[in-house]
C-alpha positions in Angstrom: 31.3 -36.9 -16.0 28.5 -35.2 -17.6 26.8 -32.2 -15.2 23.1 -31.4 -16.1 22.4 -28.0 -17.2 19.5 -27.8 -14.7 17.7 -29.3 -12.5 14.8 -31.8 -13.7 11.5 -30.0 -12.6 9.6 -32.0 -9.9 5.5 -32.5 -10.4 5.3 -29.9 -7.6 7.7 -27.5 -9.2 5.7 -27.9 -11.8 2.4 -27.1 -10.2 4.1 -24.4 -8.5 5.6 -22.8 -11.6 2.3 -23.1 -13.4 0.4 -21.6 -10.6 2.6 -18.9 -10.7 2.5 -18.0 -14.6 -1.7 -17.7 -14.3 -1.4 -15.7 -10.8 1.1 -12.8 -12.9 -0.8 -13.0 -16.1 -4.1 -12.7 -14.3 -2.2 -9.6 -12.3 -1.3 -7.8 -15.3 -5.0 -8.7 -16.6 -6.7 -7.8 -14.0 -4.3 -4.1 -13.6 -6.0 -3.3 -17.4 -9.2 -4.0 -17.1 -10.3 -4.9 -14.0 -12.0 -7.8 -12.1 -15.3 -7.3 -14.3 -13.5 -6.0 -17.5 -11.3 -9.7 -18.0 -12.1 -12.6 -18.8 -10.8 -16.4 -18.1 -10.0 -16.5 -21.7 -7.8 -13.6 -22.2 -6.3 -14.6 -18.6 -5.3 -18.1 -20.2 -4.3 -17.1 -23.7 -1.5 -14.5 -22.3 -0.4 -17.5 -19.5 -0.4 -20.4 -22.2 -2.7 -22.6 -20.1 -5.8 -23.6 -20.7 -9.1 -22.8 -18.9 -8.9 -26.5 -17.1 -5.5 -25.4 -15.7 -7.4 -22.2 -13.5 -10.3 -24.2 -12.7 -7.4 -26.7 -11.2 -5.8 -24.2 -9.4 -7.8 -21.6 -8.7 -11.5 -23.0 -8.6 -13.1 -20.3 -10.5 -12.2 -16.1 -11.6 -12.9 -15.1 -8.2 -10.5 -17.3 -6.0 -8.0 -16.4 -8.5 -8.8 -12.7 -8.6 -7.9 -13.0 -4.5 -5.3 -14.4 -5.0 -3.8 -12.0 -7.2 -5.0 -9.1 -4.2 -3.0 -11.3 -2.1 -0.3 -11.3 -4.1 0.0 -7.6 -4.5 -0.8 -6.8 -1.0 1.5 -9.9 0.8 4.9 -8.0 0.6 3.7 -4.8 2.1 1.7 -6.7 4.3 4.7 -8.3 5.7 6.4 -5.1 6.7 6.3 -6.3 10.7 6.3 -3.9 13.1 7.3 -6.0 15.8 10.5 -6.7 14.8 11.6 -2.3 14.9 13.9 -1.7 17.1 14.4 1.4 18.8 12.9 4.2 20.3 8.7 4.9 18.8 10.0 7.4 17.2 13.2 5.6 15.4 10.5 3.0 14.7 7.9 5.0 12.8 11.3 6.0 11.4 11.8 2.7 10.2 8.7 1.5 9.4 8.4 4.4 6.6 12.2 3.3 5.6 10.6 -0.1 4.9 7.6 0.8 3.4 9.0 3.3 0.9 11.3 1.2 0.0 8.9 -1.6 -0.7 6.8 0.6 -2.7 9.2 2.0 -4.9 11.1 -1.4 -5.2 11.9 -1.2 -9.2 11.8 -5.5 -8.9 7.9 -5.2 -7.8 5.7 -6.3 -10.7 4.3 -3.1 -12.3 0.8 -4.7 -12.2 1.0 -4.4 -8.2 -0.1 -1.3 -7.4 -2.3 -1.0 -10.6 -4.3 -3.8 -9.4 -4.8 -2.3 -6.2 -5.5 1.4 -7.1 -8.3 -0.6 -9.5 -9.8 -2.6 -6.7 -9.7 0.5 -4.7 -11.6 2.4 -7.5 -14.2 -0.1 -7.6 -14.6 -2.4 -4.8 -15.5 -6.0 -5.4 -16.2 -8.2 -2.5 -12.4 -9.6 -2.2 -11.6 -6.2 -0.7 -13.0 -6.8 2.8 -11.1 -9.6 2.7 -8.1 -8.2 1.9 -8.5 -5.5 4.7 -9.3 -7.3 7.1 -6.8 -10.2 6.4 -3.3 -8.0 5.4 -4.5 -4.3 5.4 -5.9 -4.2 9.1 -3.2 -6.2 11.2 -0.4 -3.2 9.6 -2.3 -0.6 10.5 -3.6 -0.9 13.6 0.1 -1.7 14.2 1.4 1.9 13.4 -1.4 3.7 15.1 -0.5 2.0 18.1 3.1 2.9 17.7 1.8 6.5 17.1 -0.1 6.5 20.1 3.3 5.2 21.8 5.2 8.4 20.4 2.7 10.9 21.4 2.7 9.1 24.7 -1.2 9.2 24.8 -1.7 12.5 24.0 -4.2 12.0 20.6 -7.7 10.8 20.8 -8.4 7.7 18.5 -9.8 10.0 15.7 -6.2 12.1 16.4 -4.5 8.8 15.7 -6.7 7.5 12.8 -5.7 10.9 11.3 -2.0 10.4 12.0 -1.6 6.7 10.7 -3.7 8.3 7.4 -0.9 11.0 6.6 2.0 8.9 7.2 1.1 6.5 5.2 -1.0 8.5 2.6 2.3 10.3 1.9 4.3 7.2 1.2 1.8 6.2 -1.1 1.8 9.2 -2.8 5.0 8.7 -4.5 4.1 5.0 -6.0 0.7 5.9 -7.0 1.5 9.3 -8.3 4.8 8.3 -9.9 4.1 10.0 -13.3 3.2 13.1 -11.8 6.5 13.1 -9.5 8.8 12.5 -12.8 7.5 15.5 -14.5 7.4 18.0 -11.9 9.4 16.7 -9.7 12.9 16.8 -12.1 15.5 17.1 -9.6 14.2 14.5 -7.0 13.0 12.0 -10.0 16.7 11.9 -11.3 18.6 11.6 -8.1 19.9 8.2 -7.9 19.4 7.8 -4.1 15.7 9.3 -4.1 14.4 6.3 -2.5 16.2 7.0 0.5 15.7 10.8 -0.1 11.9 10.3 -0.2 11.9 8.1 2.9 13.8 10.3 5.2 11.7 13.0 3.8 8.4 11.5 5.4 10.5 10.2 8.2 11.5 14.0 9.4 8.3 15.6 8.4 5.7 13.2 9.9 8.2 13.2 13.2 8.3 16.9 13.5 4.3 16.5 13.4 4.1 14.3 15.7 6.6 16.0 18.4 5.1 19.3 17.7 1.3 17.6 18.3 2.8 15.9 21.9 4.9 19.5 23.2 1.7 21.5 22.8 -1.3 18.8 24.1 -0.5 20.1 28.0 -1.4 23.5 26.5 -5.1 23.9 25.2 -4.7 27.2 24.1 -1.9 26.5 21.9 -3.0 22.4 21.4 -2.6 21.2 17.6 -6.3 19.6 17.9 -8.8 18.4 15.2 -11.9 21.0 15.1 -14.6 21.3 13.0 -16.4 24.1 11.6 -19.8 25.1 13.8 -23.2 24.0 12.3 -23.5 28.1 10.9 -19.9 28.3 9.7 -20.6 25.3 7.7 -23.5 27.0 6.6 -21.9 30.1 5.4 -19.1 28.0 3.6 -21.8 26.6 1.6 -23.2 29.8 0.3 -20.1 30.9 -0.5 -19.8 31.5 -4.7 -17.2 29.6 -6.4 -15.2 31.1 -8.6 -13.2 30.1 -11.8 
């Protein structure tokens, strides 16, 4: 009895599988030049479709330019922090486990976080939408499990400035990956440096945060956010700057 090689592709593998070739050549498009820098054309000519097939699809270059955000941002986005088990702590733990993780995944498509750092470089319109749809819902979600580890302790600006360094350092090492593999050596050729990086952040955000909760009950010694006075700024300014 003779056993197919594969299996015969549906219409709505098809579609799919189509859908998907424009969505990862628009990606990589888009992570060159930009929304405003590419074209339909050049999208088309490096997915072997033709312009009819994104109008199908997509509608026009800015429902598919979304879609490629969504794309990028979907896995990350999907990082839930309702499923963490464990003590606040153990789950900003393991939120920065996952996160890591996702970010230096060597499967993710290369055009991910280029796309990204782009649209963050020059906003376009699908950015609010992006926020607000997959950015927002994550982050609001590990301030409030800050806020749960420091056991009310930080004002909301506190918080805002916690979420920002915990996950400004993960980010770090994907967006600045070039950097890290030049000066870096020792970390960028150890084969678990994944897992070195994320229990790096883990241990160093943590020993922030405990530090920031022992010392709110004392003002005098309190970790707080200040700002300089209105004449310190003032003098600052003044200040010459020198090579």
């Amino acid at each position: 009895m003779h056993t197919p090689l594969s299996t015969p592709l549906t219409p709505s593998t098809k579609r799919e599988d189509t859908s998907e070739r424009i969505i990862a050549a628009a990606g990589a498009a888009f992570a060159e030049r930009g929304f405003r820098g590419t074209t339909i054309r050049q999208i088309t000519t490096r997915a072997g479709v033709n312009v009819a097939a994104v109008n199908y699809y997509f509608r026009d270059k800015e429902e598919l330019y979304l879609r490629v955000l969504r794309e990028a941002k979907q896995c990350a986005a999907q990082i839930a922090i309702d499923d963490l088990e464990g003590t606040p702590e153990e789950r900003v733990g393991r939120f920065i486990e996952r996160f890591v993780h996702h970010l230096l995944d060597p499967e993710r498509p290369a055009w991910h976080g280029r796309v990204l750092a782009l649209e963050m470089s020059d906003p376009t319109p699908a950015l609010d939408i992006i926020i607000r749809e997959l950015t927002a819902p994550v982050y609001r979600s590990i301030r409030a499990l800050i806020g749960e580890a420091l056991q009310g302790a930080a004002t909301p600006a506190e918080l805002d400035l916690f979420a920002g360094s915990i996950i400004g350092q993960c980010v770090f090492y994907s967006h600045s990956r070039p950097i890290v593999e030049q000066l870096a050596l020792d970390l960028a050729a150890a084969p678990d440096r994944v897992a070195r990086i994320a229990a790096h952040i883990t241990a160093f955000s943590l020993a922030g945060l405990r530090a920031f909760r022992t010392h709110s009950s004392d003002p005098a010694a309190s970790i707080k956010i200040s700002t300089p006075s209105p004449r310190r700024a003032a003098r600052r300014q003044r200040l010459p700057l020198h090579d």
